[in-house]
Each structure stands twice: as C-alpha cells, then as structure tokens.
C-alpha positions, 0 to 999 in steps of 0.5 A: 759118978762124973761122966768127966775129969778135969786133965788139971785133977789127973796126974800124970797128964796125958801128954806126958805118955809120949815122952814116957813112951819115948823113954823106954823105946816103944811104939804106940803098937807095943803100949797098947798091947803091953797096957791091953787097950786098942791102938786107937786108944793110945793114939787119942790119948796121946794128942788129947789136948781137951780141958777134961778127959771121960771116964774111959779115957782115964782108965786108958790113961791109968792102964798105961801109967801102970804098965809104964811105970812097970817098965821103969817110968817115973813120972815127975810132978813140977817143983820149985820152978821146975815143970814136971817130966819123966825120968826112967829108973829100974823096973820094978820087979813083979 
C-alpha cells in the first residue's frame, strides 16, 4: 500500500474544500464535526499545498467530500478551457 498519493491522482483536490465549505456556510468547527474528524484535520487539509498527500489525509479528504456533498456540493472537474469548482445543488436525501 502507498504510503502517499500524488494530489494530481485525488479529486476533489484539496483546496477545493474551502470553497465547498464556503458554499454551504460552514465553519471548520462544523465540518469536522459533521465529517467526525479533528478540527486540526480540516484546517491542514485546507492549506495543504504539498504535491502528494498521506494515506490519513486522503481519508480526511474523503470523510469530507462525503458529508459535503450530502449537503448539497457538487464538486466540478475543469472542462473545455474552463477550471473545476463548485456548485451547490439540493441535498441528497439519506
């Protein structure tokens, strides 16, 4: 198993949380409670610029996706000259 991922291999990147988080009009308090990871966790993750990202930050990243997108995220992959982002929806329904 890799001890690393390179971010280019993840989606959505890292630095995109922000912005999802931003979108739905939450704290990094919030997130990590909603996602059941530190507060800690959430703020590394979010000023992460390194070029690959450990196994435990990936499953932070992918704890956060989740609860993100059960909130309504969509998280947008670049296309046709256009760079990737985030759009909000409705919530999926549990």
């Amino acid at each position: 198993m890799p001890t690393e991922i390179p971010v280019a291999d993840l989606w959505p990147p890292p630095y995109l949380i922000r912005a999802a988080r931003g979108l739905v009009g939450i704290d990094q308090a919030t997130l990590a409670e909603y996602a059941h990871v530190s507060r800690k966790a959430i703020v590394a993750l979010e000023n992460d610029e390194s070029v690959a990202l450990d196994y435990r930050r990936v499953a932070v990243l992918e704890k956060v996706c989740a609860c993100l997108e059960k909130r309504g995220v969509e998280f947008i992959k670049a296309v046709g000259g256009k760079g990737e982002g985030v759009r909000l929806s409705r919530p999926k329904r549990r």
